[in-house]
N, C-alpha and C positions, 0 to 999 in steps of 0.2 A: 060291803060299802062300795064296792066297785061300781063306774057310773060308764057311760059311752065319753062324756061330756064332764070335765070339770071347772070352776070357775076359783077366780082369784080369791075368793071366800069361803072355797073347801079346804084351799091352799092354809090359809090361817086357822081355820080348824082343823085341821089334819096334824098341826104343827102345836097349837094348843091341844088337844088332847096326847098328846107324847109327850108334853112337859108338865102334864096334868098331874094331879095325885099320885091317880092308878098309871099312870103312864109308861113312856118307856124308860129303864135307868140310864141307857146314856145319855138317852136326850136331859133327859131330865136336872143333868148334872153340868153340861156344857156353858163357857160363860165365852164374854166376846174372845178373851184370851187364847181360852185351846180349839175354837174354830177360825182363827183367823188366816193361818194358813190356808183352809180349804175355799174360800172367798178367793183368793188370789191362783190354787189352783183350776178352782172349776172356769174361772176367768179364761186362763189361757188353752184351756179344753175345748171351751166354746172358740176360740181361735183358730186351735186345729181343726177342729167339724167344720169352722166356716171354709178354712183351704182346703181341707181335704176329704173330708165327709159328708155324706148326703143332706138334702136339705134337712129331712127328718132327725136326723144324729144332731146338726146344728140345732133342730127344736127342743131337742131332748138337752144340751148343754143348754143353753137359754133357761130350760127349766131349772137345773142346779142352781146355777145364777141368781135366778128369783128366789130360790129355796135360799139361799146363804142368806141375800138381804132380806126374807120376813122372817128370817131364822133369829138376825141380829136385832131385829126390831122387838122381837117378843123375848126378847132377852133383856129388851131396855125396859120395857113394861114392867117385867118380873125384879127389874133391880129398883125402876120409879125415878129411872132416869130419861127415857124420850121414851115414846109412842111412836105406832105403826103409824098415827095420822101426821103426828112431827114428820118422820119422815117422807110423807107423800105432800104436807104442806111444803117444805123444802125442796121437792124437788120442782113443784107445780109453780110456787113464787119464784124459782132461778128462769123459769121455760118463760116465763111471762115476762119480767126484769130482762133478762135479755135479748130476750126477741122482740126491742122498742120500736122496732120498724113491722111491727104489725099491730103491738097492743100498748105502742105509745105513738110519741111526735115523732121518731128519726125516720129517716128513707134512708134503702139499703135496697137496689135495686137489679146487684150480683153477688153472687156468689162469696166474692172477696171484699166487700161492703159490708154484708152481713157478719163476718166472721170479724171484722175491725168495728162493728159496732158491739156483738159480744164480745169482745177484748176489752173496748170502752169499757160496757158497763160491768163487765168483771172484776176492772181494776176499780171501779166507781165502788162495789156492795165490799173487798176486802178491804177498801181504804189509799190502796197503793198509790201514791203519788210520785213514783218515780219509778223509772225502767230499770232500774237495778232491786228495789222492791218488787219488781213485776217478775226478773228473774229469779228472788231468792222466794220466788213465790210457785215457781214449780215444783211440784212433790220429788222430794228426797228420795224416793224413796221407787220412782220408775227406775226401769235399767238405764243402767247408764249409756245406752245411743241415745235412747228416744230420749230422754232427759238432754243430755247434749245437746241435740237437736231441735228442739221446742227453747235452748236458753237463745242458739245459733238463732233462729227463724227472729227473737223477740230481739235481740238487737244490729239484727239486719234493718227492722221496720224505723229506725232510725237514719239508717244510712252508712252503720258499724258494719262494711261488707265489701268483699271484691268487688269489682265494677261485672267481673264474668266471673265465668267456672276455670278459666286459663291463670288465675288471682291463686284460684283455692285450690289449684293443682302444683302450683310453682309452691307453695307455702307446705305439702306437703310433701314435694322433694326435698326439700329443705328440713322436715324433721323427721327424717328418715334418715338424711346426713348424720343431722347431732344424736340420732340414735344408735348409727353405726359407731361413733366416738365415742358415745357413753362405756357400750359394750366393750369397746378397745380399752376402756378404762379401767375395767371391770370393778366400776362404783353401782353395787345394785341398788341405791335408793334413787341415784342421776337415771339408770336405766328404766326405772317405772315412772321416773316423773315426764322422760322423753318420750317411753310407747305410750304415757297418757296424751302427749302433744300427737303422735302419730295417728293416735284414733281419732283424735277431735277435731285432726285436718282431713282425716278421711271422713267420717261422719259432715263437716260442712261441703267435699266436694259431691257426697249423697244428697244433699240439701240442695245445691243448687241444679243436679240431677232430675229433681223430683223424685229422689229413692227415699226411701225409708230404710235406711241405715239398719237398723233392728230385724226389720224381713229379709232385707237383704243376706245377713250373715244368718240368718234362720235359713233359710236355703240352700247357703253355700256348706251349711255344716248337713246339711239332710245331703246333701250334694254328696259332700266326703263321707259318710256314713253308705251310701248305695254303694259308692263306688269301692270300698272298702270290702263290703261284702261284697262285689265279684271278688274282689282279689282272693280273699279265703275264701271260698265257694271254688273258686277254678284250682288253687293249690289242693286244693282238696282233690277233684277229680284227677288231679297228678300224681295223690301220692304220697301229698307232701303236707306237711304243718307250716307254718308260716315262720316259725323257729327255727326251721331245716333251711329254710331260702336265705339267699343274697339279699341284699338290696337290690342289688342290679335286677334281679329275676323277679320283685316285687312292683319293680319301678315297668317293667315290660308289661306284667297284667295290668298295671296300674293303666300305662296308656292303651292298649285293651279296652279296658271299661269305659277311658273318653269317648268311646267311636261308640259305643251302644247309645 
């Protein structure tokens, strides 16, 4: 069946006949429940190919991607609860509904216009009639920066916000204070309720940054993982396991690996 060229309708038979009769047993058994994890994995694969991997490897996670959601979709058929067409009607009515500054009456004639006029009609199709509905309207269920971040940005656009980034710096010196206190305290429920205040002030100084809070610390941890491996990699060429070292003699490759 191999082709040069396939289209989005081999995609759906290729996927129907594996959950067909004769088909495959795994497929054939899977319901939304035991692949919902891999939807959320192959999401953030396609993430790393986008940073890290060729553009081909990003096409190839694109394709997982596509395969989870006609994966679910023909699971909805099979149960007779939505259709592969449901789902392409829903996605083509939101594209249209919010984009009213091309396939309605609004103008929206940057960038940040556009994006406040899908916010409009976002809050308009789930009903929200208040910014605190609009926040508890962000999925539970992002990580918690990016969740932070998206509730931070939604009521900024009110005026709930530093005036600068010097606001949202001085506010996390300050919970950084009562986190040191906590710790003195040693109340571990005060101390996670104050490194939750620590994160959410640094998370708003990313926000007024223009960082992404969530890349960020993706980074910073890819960051201490490289560096990490020089360390064991050079203890290694000494000699030595990383069990036999100081700290002291840890902390010396450690600045080592910054200068690489």
């Amino acid at each position: 069946m191999n082709k040069k060229e396939y289209t989005f309708d081999d995609l759906v038979s290729i996927l129907k006949t594996l959950r067909g009769e004769n088909g495959c047993p795994w497929d054939r058994v899977q319901t939304h429940e035991t692949i919902k994890m891999n939807m959320l994995e192959e999401a953030y694969e396609a993430m790393e190919a986008l940073d890290y991997g060729t553009k081909d490897q990003f096409a190839d996670e694109l394709g997982d991607m596509l395969l989870q959601v006609v994966f679910h979709a023909l699971i909805g058929e099979d149960d007779g609860t939505f259709t592969l067409s449901d789902v392409l009607y829903h996605v083509c009515d939101k594209m249209i509904s919010r984009h009213s500054h091309i396939f309605g009456n609004d103008t929206a004639e940057t960038p940040e216009a556009v994006l406040a006029t899908w916010e409009k009609n976002k809050q308009k199709e789930k009903g929200q009639k208040s910014y605190t509905e609009s926040m508890e309207g962000v999925c539970s269920y992002l990580p918690a920066l990016i969740r932070a971040q998206k509730v931070q940005s939604k009521a900024a656009k009110v005026g709930f916000d530093w005036p600068n980034v010097s606001g949202a710096l001085d506010k996390l010196n300050e919970e950084v204070a009562e986190l040191r206190e906590a710790i003195q305290e040693n109340d571990g429920e005060h101390v996670s309720e104050e490194l939750g205040d620590v994160l959410f002030s640094a998370v708003n100084v990313a926000r007024f940054c223009g960082v992404q809070s969530e890349e960020a610390l993706g980074k910073t941890v890819k960051k201490f993982v490289d560096r990490f491996s020089y360390v064991e990699s050079e203890a290694r060429n000494q000699g030595k396991s990383l069990e036999e070292m100081t700290l002291e003699e840890m902390d010396a490759l450690w600045d080592a690996a910054k200068q690489k």
